[in-house]
C-alpha positions as CSV (number, residue, x, y, z in Angstrom):
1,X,-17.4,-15.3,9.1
2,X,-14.9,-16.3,12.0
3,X,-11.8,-14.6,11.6
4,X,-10.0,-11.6,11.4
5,X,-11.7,-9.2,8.8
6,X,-9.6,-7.7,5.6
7,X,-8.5,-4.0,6.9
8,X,-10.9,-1.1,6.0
9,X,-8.7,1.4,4.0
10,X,-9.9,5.2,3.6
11,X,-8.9,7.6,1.7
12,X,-10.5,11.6,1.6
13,X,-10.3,13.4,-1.6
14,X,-10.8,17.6,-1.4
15,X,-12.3,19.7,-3.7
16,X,-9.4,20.2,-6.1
17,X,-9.4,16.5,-6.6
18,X,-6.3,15.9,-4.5
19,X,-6.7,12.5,-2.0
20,X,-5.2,12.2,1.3
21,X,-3.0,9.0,2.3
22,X,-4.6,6.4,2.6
23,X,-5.6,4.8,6.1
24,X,-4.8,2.5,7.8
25,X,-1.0,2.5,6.0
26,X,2.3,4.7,6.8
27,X,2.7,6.2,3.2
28,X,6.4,5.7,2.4
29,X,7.6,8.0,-0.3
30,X,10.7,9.7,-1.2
31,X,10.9,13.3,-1.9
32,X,13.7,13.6,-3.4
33,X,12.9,11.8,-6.2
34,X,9.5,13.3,-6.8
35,X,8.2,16.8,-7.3
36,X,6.0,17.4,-4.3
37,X,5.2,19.6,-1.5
38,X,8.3,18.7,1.3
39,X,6.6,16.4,4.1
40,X,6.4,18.8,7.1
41,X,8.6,16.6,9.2
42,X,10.8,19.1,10.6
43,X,7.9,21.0,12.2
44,X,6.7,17.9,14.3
45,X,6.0,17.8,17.6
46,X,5.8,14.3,19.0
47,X,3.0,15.2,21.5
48,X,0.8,16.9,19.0
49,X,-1.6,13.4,17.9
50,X,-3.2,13.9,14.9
51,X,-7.2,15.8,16.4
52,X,-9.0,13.3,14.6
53,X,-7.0,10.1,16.7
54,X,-7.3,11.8,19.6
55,X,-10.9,12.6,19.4
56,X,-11.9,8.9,18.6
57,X,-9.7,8.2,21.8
58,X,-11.7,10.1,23.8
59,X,-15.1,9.0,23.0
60,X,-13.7,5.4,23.3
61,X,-11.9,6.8,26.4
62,X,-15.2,8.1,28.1
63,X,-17.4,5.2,27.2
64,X,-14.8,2.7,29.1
65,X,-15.5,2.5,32.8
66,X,-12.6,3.2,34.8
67,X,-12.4,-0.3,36.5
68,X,-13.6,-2.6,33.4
69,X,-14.1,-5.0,35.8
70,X,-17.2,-4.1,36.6
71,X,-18.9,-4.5,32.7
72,X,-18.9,-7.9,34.3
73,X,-21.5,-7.6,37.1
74,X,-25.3,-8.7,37.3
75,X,-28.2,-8.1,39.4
76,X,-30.4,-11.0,40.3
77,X,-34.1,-10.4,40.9
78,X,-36.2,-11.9,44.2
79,X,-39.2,-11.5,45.9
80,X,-37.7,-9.0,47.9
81,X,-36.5,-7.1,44.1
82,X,-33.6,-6.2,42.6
83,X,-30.6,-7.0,44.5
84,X,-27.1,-5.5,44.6
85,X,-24.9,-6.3,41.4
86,X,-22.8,-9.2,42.4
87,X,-19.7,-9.8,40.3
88,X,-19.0,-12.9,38.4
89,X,-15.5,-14.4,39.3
90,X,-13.2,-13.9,35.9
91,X,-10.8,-16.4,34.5
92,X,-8.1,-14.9,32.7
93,X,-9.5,-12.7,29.7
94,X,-7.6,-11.1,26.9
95,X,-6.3,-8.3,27.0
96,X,-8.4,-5.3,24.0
97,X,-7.0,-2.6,21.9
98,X,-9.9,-0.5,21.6
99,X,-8.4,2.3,19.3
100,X,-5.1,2.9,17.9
101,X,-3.1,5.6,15.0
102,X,-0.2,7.1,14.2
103,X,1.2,10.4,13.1
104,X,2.2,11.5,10.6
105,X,0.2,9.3,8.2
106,X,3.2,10.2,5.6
107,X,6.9,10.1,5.6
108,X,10.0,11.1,3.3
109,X,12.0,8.0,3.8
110,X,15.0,10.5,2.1
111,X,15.3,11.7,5.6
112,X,14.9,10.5,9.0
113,X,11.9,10.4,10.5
114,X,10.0,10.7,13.7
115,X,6.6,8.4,14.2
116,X,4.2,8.8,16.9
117,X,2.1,6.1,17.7
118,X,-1.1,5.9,20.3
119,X,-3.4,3.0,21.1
120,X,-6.1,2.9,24.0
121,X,-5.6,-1.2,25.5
122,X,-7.6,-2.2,28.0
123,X,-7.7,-5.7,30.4
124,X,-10.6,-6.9,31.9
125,X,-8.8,-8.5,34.3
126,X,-7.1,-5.0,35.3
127,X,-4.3,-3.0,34.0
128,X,-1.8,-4.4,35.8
129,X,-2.4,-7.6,33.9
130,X,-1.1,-6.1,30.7
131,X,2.6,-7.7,30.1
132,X,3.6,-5.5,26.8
133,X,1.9,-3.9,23.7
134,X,3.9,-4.2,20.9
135,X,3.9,-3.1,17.1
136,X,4.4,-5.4,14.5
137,X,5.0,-4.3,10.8
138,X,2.7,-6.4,8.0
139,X,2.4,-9.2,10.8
140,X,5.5,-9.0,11.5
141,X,6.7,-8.5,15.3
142,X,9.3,-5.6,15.7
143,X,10.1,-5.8,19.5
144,X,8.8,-2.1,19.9
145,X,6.9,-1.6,22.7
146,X,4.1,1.2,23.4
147,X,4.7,2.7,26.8
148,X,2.3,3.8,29.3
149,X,4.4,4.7,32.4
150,X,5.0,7.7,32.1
151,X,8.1,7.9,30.3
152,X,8.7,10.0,26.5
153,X,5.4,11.4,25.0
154,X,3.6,9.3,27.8
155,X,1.4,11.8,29.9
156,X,-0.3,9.8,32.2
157,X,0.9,6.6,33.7
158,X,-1.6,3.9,34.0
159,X,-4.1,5.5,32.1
160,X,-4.4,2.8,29.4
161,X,-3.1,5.2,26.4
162,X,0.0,3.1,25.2
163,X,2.4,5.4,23.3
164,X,5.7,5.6,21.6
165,X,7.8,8.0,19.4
166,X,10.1,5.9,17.1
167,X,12.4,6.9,14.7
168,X,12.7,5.9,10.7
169,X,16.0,5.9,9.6
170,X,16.3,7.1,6.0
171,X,16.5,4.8,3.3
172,X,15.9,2.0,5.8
173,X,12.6,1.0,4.2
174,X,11.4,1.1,0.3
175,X,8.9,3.7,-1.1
176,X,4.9,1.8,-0.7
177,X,2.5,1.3,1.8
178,X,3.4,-0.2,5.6
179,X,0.7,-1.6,7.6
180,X,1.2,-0.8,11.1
181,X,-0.6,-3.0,13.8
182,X,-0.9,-3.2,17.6
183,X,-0.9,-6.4,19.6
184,X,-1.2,-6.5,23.9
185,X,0.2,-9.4,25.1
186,X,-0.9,-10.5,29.4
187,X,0.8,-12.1,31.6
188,X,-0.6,-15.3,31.1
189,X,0.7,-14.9,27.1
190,X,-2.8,-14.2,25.9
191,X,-2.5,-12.2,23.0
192,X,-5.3,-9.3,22.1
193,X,-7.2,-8.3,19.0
194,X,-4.8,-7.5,16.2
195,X,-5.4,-4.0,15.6
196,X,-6.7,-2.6,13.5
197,X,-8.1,-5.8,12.3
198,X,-12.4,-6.5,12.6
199,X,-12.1,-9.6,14.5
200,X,-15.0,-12.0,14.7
201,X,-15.4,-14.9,17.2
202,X,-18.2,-17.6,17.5
């Protein structure tokens, strides 16, 4: 249907019978009101992604070409056969978060905490037409913006990886489930995919 698609939620259980958190949500809990192995907060390193984020960036990283642009050109055939790919003029397109996550997928909201987060946004109109990329919280728009210039955790500028360390105060949010989502905004105010929704278009 057209729409945006119910989230996909995962969960990984090991041999033991013990399950993970469960994705896509930040797994609020407090510690010190539950008997549990401590959340291994302190050792965190903001520019340590998660392997498994970081490979699925990657692949999505090398299958986009380097000027999107160019998904947009065709080659018309003649007598004289093929001829040179000749690009199509492009109105103003939407900006696409491709691949997004955060670390770590759990928090002890008795203490203050540290969140990475990491999405891969691209424009087919060209980087530079990307305004802001923000996260919003269950829908709802926080006014935190991923970063790619450079700046904090931000290795490359320009590269199209979006990133930003935020902090969780403690206590400032109840124990449950938080749905984080990723929305690029252009400068014409065209909005992206709502990631990580499916979104389906007719």
């Amino acid at each position: 249907r057209v729409g945006m698609l119910p989230v996909y939620e995962f969960a990984a259980e090991d041999i033991y019978g013990s399950y993970s958190s469960l994705w896509p949500y930040l797994t609020i809990i407090d510690r010190s009101r539950h008997k549990s192995p401590p959340v291994l907060n302190g050792d965190f390193d903001a520019t340590d992604v998660s392997w498994r984020v970081q490979s699925l960036m990657d692949i999505h990283s090398a299958s986009v070409p380097e000027d999107p642009s160019g998904i947009y050109q065709v080659a018309l055939a003649s007598s004289d056969g093929p001829s040179e790919p000749t690009p199509i003029p492009l109105g103003n397109m939407r900006p696409v978060v491709y691949v997004g996550g955060f670390y770590p997928p759990m928090i002890d909201i008795s203490q203050t905490n540290q969140v990475l987060f990491k999405a891969l946004v691209l424009d087919p109109n060209g980087p530079e037409d990307i305004e802001h990329v923000e996260v919003y919280v269950d829908g709802i728009p926080t006014g935190i913006d991923l970063l790619d210039d450079g700046s904090e955790t931000d290795d490359v500028p320009g590269d199209g990886f979006y990133i930003r360390n935020f902090t969780v105060d403690a206590y400032s949010r109840p124990e449950g489930l938080l749905l984080l989502q990723v929305v690029a905004f252009d400068y014409s105010g065209a909005a992206s995919n709502v990631y990580p929704y499916i979104t389906v278009e007719p």
